[in-house]
MARBA-3410 file (N, C-alpha, C, O; in Angstrom, 1 decimal):
77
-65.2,-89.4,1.2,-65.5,-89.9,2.5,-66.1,-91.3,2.3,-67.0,-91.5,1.5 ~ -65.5,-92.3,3.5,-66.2,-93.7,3.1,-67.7,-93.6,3.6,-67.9,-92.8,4.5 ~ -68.6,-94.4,3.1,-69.9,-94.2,3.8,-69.8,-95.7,4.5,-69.0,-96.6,4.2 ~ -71.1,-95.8,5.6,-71.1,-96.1,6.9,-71.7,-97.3,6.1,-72.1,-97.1,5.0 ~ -71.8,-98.6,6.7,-72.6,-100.1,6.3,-73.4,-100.2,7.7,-74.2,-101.1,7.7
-73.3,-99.5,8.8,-74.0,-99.9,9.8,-75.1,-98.5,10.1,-74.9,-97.4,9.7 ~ -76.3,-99.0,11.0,-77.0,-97.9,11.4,-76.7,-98.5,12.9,-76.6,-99.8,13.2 ~ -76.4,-97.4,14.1,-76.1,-97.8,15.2,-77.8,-97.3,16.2,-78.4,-96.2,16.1 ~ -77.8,-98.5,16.9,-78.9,-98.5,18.0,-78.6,-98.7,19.5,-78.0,-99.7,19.8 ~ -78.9,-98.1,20.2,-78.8,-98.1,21.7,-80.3,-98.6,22.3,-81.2,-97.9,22.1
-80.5,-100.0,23.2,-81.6,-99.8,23.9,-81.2,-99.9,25.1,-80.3,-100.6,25.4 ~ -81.9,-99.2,26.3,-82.0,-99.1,27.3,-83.5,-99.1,28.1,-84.6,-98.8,27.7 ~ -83.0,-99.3,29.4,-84.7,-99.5,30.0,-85.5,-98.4,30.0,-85.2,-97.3,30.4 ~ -86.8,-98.5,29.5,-87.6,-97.2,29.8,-87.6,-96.4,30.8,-87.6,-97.0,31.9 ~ -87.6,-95.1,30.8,-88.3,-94.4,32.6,-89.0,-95.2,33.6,-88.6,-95.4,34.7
-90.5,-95.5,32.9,-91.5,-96.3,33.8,-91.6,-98.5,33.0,-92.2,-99.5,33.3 ~ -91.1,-98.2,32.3,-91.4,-99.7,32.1,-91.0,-100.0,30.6,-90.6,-99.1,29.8 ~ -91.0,-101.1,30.3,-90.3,-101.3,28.7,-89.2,-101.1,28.8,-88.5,-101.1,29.8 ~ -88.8,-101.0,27.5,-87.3,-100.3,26.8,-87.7,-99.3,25.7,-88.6,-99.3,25.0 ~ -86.7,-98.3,25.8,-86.3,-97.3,24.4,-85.5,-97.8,23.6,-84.5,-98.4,24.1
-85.6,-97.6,22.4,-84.3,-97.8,21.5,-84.5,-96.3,21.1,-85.5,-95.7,21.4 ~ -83.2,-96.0,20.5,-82.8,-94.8,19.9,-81.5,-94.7,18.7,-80.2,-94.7,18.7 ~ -82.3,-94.5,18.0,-81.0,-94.5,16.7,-79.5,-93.6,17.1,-79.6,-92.4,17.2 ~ -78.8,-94.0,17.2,-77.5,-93.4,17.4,-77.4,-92.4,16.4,-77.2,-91.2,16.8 ~ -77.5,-92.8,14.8,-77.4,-91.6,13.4,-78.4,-90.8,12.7,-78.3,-90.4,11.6
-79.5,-90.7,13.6,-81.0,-90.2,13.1,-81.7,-89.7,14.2,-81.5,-89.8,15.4 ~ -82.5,-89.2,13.6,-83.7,-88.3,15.4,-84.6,-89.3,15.3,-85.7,-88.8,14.9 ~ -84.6,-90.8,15.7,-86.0,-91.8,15.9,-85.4,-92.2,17.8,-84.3,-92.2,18.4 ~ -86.7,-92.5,17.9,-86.4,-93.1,19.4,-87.9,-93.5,19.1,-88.8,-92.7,18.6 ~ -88.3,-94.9,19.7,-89.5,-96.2,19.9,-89.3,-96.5,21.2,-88.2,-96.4,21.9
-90.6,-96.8,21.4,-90.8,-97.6,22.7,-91.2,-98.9,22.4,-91.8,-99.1,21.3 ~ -91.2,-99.9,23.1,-91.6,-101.3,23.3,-91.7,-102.1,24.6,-90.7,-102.1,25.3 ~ -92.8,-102.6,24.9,-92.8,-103.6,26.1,-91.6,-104.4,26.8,-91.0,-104.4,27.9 ~ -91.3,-105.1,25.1,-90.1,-105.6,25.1,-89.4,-105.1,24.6,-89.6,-103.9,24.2 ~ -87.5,-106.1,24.3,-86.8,-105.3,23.6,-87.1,-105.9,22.1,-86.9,-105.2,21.1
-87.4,-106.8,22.1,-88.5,-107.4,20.8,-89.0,-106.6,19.8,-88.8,-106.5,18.6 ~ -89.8,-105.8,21.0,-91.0,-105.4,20.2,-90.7,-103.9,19.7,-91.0,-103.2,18.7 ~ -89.6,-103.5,20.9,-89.1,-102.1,20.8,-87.9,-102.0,19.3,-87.6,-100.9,18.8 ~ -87.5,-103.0,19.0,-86.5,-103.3,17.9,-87.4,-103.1,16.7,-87.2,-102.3,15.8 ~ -88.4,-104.1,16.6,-89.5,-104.0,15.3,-89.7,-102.5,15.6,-89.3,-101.8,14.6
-90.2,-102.0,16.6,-90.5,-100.3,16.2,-89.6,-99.7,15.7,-89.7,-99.3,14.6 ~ -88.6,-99.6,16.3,-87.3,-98.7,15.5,-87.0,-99.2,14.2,-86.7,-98.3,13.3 ~ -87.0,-100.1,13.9,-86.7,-100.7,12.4,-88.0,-100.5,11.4,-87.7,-100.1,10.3 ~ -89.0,-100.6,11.8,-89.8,-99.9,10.7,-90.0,-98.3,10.8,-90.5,-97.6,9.9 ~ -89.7,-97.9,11.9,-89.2,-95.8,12.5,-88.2,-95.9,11.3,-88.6,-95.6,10.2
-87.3,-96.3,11.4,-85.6,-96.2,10.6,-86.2,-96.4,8.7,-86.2,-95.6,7.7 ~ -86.7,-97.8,8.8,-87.1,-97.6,7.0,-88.0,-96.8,7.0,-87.3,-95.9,6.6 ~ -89.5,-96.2,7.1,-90.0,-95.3,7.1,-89.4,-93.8,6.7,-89.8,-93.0,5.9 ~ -88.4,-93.8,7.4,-87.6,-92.6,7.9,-86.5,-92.2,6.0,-86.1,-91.3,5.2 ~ -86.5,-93.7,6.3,-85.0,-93.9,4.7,-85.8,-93.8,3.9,-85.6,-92.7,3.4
-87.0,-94.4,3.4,-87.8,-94.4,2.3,-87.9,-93.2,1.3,-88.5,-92.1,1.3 ~ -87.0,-93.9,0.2,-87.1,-92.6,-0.6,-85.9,-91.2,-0.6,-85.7,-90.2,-1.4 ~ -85.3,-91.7,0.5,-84.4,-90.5,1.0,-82.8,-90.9,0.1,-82.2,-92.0,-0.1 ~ -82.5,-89.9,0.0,-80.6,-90.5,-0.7,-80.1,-90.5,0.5,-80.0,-89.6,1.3 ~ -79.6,-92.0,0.5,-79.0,-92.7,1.3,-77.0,-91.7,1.4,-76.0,-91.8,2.2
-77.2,-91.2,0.7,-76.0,-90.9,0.6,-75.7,-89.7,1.3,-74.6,-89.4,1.7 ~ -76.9,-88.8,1.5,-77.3,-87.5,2.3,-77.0,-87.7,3.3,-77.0,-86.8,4.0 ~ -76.6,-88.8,3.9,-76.9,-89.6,5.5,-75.7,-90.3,5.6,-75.4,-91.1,6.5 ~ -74.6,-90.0,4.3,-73.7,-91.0,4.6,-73.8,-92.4,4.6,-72.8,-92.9,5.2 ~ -74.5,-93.1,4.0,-75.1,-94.7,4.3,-75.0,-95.0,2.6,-75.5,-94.5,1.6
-74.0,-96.3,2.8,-73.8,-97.1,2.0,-75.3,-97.4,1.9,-76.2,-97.2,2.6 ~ -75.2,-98.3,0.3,-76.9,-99.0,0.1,-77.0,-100.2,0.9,-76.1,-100.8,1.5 ~ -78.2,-100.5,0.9,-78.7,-101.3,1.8,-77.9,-101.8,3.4,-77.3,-102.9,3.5 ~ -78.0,-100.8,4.5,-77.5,-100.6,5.1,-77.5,-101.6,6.8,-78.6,-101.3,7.4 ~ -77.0,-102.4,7.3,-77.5,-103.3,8.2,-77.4,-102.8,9.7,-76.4,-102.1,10.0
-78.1,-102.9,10.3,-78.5,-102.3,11.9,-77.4,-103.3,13.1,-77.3,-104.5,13.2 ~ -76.8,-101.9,14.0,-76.0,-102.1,14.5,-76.5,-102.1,16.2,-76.8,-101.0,16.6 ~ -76.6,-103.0,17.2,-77.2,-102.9,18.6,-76.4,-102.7,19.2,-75.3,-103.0,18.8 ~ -76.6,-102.2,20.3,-76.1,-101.9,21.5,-76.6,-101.8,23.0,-77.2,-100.8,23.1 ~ -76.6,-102.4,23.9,-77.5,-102.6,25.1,-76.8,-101.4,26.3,-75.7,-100.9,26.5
-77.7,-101.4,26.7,-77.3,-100.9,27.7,-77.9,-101.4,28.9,-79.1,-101.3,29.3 ~ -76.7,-101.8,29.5,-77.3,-102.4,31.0,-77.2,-101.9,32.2,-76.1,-101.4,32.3 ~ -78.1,-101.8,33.7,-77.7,-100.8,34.8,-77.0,-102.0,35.5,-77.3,-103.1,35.0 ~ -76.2,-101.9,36.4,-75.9,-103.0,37.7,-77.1,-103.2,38.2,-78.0,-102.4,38.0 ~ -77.3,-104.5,39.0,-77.6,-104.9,39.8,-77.4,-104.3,41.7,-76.5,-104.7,42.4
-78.0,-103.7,41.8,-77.1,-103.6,43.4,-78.3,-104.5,44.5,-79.6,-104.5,44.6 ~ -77.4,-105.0,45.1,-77.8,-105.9,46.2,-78.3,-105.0,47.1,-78.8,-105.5,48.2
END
């Protein structure tokens, strides 16, 4: 089986304010004010998470690059 080069991320707007990200291939989910700040959380959630772990257990090529994805609502007038 080929292993994956990407880790995939979803951010969307918080419930009450901010944004969430949420790792698409792992159980992390951060919050942040911004989506800035909410990215630096998930990325040190994500290495924290890998640290130490066989990358390979998870399917993840070595040193593995982070994949975004937005999510946006409409606008309604």
């Amino acid at each position: 089986m080929k292993r994956r080069h990407t880790i995939q991320l979803a951010i969307r707007s918080g419930d009450e304010s901010g944004y969430a990200v949420e790792c698409v291939d792992f159980p992390v989910v951060t919050l942040g004010a911004t989506i800035e700040e909410s990215l630096r959380n998930l990325r040190e959630a994500v290495e924290l998470m890998l640290d130490g772990v066989d990358l390979a257990a998870w399917n993840l090529a070595p040193n593995p690059s982070i994949a975004v994805m937005i999510e946006l609502e409409p606008d309604h007038a």
